[in-house]
C-alpha positions as CSV (number, residue, x, y, z in Angstrom):
1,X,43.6,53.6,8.0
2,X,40.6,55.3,9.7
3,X,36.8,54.1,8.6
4,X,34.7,56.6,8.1
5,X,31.1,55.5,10.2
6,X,29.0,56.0,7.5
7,X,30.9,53.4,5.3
8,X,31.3,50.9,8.5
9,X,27.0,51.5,8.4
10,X,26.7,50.7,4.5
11,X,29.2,48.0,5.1
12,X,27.2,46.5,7.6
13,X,24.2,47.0,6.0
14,X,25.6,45.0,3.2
15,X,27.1,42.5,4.9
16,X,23.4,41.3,6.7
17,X,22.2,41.4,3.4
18,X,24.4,39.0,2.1
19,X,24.0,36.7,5.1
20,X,19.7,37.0,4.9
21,X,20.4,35.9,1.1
22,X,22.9,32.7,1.9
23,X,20.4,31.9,4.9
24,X,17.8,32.0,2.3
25,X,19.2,30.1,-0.1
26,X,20.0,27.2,2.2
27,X,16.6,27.3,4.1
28,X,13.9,24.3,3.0
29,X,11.4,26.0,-0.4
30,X,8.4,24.9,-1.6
31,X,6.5,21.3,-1.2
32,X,9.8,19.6,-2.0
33,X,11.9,21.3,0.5
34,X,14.2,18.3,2.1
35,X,15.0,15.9,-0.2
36,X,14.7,12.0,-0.6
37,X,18.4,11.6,0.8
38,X,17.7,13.5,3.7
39,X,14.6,11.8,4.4
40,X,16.1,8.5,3.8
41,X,18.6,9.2,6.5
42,X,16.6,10.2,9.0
43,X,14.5,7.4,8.1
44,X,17.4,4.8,8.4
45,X,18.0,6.4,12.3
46,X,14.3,5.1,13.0
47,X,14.6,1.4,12.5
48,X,17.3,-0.9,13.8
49,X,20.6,-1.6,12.4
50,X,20.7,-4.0,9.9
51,X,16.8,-3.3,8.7
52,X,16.4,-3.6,4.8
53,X,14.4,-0.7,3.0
54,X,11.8,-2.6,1.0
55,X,10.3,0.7,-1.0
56,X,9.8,4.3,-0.9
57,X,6.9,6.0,-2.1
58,X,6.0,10.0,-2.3
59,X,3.4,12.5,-2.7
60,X,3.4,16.4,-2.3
61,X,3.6,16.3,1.3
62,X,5.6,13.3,2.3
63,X,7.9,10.3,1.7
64,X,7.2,7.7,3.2
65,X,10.2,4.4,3.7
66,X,9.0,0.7,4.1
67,X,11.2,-1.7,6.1
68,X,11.8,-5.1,7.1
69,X,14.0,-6.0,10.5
70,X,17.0,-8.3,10.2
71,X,15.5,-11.1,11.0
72,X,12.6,-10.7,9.4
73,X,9.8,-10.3,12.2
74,X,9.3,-7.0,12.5
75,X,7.9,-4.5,9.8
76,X,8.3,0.0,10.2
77,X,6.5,2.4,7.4
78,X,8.1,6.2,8.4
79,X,6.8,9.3,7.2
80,X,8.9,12.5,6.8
81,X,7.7,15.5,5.7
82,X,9.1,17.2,2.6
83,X,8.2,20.9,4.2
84,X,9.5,20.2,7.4
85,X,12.0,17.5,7.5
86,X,10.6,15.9,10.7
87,X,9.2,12.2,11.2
88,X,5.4,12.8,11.0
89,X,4.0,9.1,10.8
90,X,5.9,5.8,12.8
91,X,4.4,2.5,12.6
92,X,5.8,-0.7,13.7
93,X,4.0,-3.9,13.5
94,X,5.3,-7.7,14.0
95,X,5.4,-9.8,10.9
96,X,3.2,-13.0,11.9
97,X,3.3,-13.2,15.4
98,X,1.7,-15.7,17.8
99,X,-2.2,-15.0,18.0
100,X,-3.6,-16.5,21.7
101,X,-7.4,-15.8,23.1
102,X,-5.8,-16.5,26.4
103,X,-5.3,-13.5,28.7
104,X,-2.3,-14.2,30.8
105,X,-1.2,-10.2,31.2
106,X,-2.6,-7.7,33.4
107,X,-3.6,-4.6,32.9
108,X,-1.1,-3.0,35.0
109,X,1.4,-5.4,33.5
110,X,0.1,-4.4,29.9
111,X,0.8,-0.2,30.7
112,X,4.3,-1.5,32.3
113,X,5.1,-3.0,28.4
114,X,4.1,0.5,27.1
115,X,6.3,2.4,29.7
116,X,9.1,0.1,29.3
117,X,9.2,1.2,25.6
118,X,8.3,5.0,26.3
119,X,9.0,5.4,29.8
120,X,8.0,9.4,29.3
121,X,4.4,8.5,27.7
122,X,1.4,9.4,29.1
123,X,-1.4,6.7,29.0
124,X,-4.9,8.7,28.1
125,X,-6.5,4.6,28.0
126,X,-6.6,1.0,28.0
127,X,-9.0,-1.4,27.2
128,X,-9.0,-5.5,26.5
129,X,-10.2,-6.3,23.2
130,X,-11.2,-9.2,21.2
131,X,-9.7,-9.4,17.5
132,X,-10.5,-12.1,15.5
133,X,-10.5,-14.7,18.6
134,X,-7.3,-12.5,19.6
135,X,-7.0,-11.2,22.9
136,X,-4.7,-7.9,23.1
137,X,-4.5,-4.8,25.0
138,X,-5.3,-1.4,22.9
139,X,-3.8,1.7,24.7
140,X,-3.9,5.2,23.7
141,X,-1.2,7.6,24.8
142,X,0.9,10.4,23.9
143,X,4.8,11.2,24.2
144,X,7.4,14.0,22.7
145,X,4.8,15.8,20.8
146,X,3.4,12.3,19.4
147,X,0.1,10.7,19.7
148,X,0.4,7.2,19.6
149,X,-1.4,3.7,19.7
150,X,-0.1,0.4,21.1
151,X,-1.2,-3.2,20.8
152,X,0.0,-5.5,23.1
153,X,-0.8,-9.4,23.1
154,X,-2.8,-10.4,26.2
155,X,-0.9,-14.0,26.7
156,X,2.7,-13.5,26.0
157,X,2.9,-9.4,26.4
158,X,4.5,-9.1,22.7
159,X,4.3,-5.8,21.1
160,X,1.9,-6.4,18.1
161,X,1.7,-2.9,16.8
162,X,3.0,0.8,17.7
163,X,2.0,3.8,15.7
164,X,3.2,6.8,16.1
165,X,1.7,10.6,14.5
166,X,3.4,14.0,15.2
167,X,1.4,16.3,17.3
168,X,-2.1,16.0,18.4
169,X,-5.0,14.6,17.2
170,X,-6.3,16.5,14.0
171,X,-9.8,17.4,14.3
172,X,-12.1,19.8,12.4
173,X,-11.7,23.2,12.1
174,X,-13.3,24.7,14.8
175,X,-16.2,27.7,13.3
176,X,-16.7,25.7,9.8
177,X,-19.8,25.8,8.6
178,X,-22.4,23.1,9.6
179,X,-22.3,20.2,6.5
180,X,-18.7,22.0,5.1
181,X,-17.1,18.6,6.5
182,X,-18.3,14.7,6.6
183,X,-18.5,13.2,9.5
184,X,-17.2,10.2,10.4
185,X,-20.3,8.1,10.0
186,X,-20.6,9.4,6.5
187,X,-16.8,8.7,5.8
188,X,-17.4,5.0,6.9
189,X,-20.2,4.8,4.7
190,X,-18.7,6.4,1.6
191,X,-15.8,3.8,2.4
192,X,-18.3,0.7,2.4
193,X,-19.8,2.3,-1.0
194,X,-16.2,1.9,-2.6
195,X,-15.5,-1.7,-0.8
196,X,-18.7,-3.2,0.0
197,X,-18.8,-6.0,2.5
198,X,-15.9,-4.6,4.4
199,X,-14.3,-4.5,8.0
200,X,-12.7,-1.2,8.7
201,X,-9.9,-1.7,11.3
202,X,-8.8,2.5,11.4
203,X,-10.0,5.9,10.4
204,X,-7.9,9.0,10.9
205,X,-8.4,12.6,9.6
206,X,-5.2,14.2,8.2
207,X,-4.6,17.8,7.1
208,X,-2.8,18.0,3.5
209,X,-1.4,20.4,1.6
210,X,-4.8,20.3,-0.6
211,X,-7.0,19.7,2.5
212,X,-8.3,17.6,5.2
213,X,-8.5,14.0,4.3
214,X,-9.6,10.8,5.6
215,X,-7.5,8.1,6.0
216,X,-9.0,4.7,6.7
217,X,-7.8,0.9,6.7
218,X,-9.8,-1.8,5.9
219,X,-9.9,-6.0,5.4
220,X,-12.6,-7.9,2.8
221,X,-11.9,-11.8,2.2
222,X,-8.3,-11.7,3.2
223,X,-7.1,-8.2,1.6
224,X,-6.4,-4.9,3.3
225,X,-7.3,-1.6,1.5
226,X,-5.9,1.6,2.5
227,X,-8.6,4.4,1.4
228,X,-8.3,8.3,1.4
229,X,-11.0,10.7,1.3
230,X,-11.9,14.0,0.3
231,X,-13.1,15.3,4.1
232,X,-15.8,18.0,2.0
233,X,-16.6,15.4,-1.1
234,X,-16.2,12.2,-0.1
235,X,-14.5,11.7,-3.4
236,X,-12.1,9.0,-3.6
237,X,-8.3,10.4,-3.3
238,X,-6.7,7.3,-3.8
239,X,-7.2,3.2,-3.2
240,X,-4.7,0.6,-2.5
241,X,-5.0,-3.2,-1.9
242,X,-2.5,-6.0,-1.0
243,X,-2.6,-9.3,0.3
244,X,-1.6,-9.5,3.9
245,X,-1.2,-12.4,6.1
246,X,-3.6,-10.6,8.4
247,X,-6.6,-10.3,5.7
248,X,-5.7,-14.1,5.2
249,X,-5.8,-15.4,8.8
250,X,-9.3,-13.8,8.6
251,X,-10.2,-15.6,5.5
252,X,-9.3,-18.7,6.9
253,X,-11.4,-18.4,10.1
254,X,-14.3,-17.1,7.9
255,X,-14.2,-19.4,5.3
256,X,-13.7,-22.2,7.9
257,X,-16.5,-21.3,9.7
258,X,-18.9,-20.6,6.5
259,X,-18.1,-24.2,5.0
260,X,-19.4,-27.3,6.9
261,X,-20.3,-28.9,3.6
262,X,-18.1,-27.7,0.9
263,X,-14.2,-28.1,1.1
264,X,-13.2,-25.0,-1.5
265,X,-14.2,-21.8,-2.2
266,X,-13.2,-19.7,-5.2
267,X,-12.9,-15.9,-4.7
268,X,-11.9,-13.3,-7.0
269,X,-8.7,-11.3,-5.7
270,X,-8.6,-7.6,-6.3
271,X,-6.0,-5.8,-9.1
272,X,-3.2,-4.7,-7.2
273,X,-0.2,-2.8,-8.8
274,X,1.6,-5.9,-9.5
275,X,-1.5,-7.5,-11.6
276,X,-3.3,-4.3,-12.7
277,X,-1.7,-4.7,-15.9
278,X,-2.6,-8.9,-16.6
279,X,-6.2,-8.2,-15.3
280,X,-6.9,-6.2,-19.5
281,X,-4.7,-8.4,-21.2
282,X,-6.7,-11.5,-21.7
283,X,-10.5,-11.4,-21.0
284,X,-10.8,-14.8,-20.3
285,X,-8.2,-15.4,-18.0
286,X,-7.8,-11.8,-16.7
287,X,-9.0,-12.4,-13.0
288,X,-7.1,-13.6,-10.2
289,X,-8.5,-16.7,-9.1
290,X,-7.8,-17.5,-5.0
291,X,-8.0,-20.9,-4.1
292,X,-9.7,-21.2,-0.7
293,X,-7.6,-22.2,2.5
294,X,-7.4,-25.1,2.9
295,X,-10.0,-26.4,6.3
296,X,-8.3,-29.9,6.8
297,X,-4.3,-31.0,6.9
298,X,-4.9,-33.9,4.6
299,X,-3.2,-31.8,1.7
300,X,-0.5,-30.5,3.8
301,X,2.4,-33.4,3.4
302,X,5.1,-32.0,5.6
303,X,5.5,-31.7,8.9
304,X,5.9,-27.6,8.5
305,X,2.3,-27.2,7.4
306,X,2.9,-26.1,4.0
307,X,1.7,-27.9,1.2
308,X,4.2,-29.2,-1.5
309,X,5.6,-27.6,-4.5
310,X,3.8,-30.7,-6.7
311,X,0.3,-29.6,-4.6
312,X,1.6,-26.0,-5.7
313,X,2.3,-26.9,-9.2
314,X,-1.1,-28.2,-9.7
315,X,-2.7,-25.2,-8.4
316,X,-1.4,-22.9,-11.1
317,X,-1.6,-26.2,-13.8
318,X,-5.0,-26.0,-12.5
319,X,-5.6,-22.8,-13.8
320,X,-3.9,-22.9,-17.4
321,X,-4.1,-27.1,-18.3
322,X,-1.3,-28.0,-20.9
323,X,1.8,-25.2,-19.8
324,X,4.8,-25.6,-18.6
325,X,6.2,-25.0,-15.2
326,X,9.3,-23.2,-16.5
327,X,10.6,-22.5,-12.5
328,X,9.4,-22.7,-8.8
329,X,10.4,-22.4,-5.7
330,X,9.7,-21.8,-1.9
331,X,10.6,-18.0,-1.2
332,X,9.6,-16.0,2.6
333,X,8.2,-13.1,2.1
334,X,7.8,-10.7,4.8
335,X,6.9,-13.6,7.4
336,X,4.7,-15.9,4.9
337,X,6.4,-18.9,3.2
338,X,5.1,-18.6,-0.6
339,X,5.7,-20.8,-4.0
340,X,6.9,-18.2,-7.0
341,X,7.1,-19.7,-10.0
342,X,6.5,-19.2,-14.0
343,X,4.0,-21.6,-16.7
344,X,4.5,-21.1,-20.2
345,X,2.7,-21.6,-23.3
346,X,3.5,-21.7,-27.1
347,X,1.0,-18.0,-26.5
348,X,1.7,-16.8,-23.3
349,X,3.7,-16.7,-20.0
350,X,2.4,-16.5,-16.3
351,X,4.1,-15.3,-13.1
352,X,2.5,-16.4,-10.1
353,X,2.8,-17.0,-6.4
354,X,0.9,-19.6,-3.9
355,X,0.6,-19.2,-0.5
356,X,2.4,-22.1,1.5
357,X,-0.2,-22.0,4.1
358,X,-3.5,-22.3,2.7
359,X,-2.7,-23.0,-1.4
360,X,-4.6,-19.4,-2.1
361,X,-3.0,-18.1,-5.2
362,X,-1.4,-14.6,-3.8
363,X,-0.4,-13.0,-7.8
364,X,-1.4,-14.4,-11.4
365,X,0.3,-12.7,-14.1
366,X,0.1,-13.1,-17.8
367,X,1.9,-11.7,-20.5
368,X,0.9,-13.1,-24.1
369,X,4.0,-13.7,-26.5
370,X,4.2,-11.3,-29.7
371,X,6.7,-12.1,-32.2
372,X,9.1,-9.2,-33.2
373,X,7.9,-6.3,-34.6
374,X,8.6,-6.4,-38.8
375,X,7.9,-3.7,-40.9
376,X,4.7,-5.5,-42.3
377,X,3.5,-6.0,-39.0
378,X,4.2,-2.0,-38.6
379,X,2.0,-1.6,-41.2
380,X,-1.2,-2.8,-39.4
381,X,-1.3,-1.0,-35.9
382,X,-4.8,0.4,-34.8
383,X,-4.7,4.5,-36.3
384,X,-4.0,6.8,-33.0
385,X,-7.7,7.5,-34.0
386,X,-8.9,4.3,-33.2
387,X,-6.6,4.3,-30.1
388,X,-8.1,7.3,-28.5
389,X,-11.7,6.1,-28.9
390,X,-10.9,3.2,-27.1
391,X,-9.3,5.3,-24.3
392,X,-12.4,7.7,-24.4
393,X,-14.6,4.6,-24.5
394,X,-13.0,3.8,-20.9
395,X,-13.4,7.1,-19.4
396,X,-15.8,8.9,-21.6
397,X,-15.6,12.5,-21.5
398,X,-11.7,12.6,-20.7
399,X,-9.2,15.1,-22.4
400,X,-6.4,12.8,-23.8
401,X,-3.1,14.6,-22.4
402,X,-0.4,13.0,-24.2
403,X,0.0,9.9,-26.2
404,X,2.6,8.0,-28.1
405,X,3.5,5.3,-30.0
406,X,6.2,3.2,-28.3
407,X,8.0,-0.2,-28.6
408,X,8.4,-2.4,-25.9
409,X,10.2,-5.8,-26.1
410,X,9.3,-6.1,-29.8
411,X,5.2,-5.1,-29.4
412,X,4.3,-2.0,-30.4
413,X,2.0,-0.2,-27.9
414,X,-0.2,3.4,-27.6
415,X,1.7,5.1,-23.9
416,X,-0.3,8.1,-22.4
417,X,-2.0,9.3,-19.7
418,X,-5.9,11.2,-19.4
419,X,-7.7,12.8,-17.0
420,X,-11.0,13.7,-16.3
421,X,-12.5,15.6,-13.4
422,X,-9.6,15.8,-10.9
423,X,-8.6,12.3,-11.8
424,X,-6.1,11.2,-13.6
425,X,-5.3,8.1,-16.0
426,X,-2.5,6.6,-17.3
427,X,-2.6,3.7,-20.0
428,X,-1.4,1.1,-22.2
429,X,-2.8,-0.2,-25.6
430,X,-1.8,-2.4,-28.0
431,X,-0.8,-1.1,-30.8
432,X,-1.6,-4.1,-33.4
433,X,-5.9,-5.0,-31.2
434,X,-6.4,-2.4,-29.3
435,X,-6.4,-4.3,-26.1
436,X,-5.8,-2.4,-23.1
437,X,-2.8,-3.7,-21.5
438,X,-2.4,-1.4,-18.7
439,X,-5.0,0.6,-16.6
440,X,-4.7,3.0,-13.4
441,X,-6.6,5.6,-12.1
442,X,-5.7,8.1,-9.8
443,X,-7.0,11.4,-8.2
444,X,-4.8,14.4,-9.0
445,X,-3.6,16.1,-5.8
446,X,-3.9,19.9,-5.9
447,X,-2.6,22.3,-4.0
């Protein structure tokens, strides 16, 4: 059968249409383009085999994976971006090494430890630097489209941190207008506004799908923060804390240092996730206590340096005299040896855990008992009146978005979330007092 040319055209014609639809269809769309599984895998090609995925956490641009090594010594956060499905963000960094103020490398011999691990890098610099007593090489360089950062310990040449970023450096537009942007002197001092008293160890600019940001890291009494920034405002995009065996080694040597008379110091810990929700529940026991480190070994009765579970038990009896140490024991956790364990009381239940080291208490939890819900008790929750004016009393001037009613192991509570001025809260009240049970606040990210 004979085609007549102007139907082998349309047919043609057709047939690329088809193909620029089905090309289409499978290309990556919109802010959520490659999804978690994909990211996960490539991920999982990043770190060695064998590595455990400790969390994942996500925003509109990227997910980011959390790891641990086999054995336990090394730790890798990897970023991979949902629009593009490449590894924007590497960093790799050993899980309580050996700290030395000896310098036994170098220099040459430090850049041969970097080229050994990217033998195509370019080294842009190099110095010697003191941290914390610490001697360690910091060197800059760049390799496969990555800017990167090394640390490298001065005595025994072990690799004590790598981070990795796609592409070059960000900077500031170029033809802004003067004052559009902070600078980085006024990022650092919006940063020691929100965390006053502060070291910060890194600051990075960023470019998100809402805008430039400022990224910065930073230690107070043994916790690290990680901070972003609005790069026009200044305003606070979001703020994390955590306990890190970092932040503590510099507690101890402060503390240490500070105290030639006294033998303990008390120091209030900062919410984190995990104790965001104790820290409303009970006003008078609702902050985190830290016992100082310890300056002496006379506590310490093992030959490992830790101090005992009895010592440990009496640290958290310490804090709630007459409970009940339901369960402890001695758990590692990523490279610090820690007591976890629970007290009770005929009112209330407390998680906790106790650093091994130095006896500073790392989590206090507390969740008061309520007796299951009967339909009396029903009868005398708080009006969702009441419970919005407590909200409103929180963050005054917030729009309430949604709230409900909701049981949860028996206790009735008041679930929603507010916001207010780009930020965003959600919340937990109970139902029968009124006591605000749970607490975050968080900017919202626009596009």
């Amino acid at each position: 059968m004979k085609l007549n040319k102007k139907r082998i055209s349309i047919l043609a014609v057709a047939l690329v249409v088809i193909a620029a639809v089905a090309v289409a269809a499978l290309a990556p769309r919109g802010a959520k383009a490659y999804s978690e599984d994909y990211a996960k895998r490539l991920a999982d090609g990043k770190v060695p085999s064998g590595s455990q995925m400790m969390g994942m956490e996500q925003d509109d641009d990227e997910y980011e994976f959390l790891y641990v090594s086999a054995d336990g010594t090394q730790r890798y956060e990897i970023e991979v971006s949902k629009q593009t499905g490449e590894m924007v963000k590497y960093e790799r960094e050993a899980v309580a090494p050996q700290r030395s103020a000896e310098v036994k490398l170098s220099e040459q011999q430090a850049k041969d430890v970097l080229l050994k691990e990217y033998p195509q890098a370019e080294l842009l610099s190099i110095r010697l630097d003191q941290d914390d007593g610490n001697a360690e090489y910091e060197a800059v360089f760049t390799t496969d489209g990555y800017q990167g950062s090394m640390e490298i310990q001065a005595a025994s040449g072990e690799i004590l941190e790598i981070k990795l970023k796609l592409g070059q450096r960000i900077v500031i537009p170029a033809g802004t207008a003067d004052g559009e942007y902070l600078s980085e002197d006024e990022i650092r001092s919006r940063a020691l506004e929100l965390v006053p008293g502060a070291t910060i160890a890194d600051l990075d600019l960023d470019k998100k799908s809402s805008g430039y940001v400022y990224e910065l890291e930073l230690y107070k009494d043994g916790v690290e923060y990680e901070l972003t920034l609005d790069a026009k405002t200044g305003e606070q995009r979001s703020l994390k804390s955590e306990w890190g065996a970092a932040g503590l080694n510099t507690q101890t040597a402060t503390t240490t240092a500070a105290a030639t008379t006294a033998t303990q110091t008390t120091t209030t810990a900062p919410a984190t996730s995990e104790t965001a929700e104790a820290s409303q529940t009970n006003a008078a026991t609702s902050k985190t206590t830290a016992a100082a480190p310890k300056t002496t070994t006379a506590a310490q009765s093992n030959d490992s340096g830790r101090i005992s579970q009895q010592e440990a038990e009496q640290i958290a009896l310490k804090k709630v005299p007459g409970a009940t140490v339901k369960k402890i024991k001695l758990e590692k956790d990523d490279g610090r040896w820690q007591y976890e364990g629970e007290l009770i009381t005929d009112s209330a239940e407390y998680d906790f855990e106790i650093d091994a080291a130095t006896g500073a208490i790392l989590k206090w939890e507390q969740e008061n008992k309520t007796p299951k819900t009967t339909a009396a008790q029903e009868k005398t929750t708080i009006s969702s009146e009441k419970a919005r004016s407590i909200v409103l009393a929180k963050a005054p001037g917030a729009t309430i978005i949604e709230m409900e009613l909701d049981r949860d192991d028996g206790r009735m509570t008041y679930e929603g979330e507010a916001r207010k001025d780009g930020m965003e809260y959600e919340f937990e009240l109970d139902a029968y007092t009124g006591t605000i049970l749970k607490w975050d606040e968080e900017r919202e990210d626009r596009d």
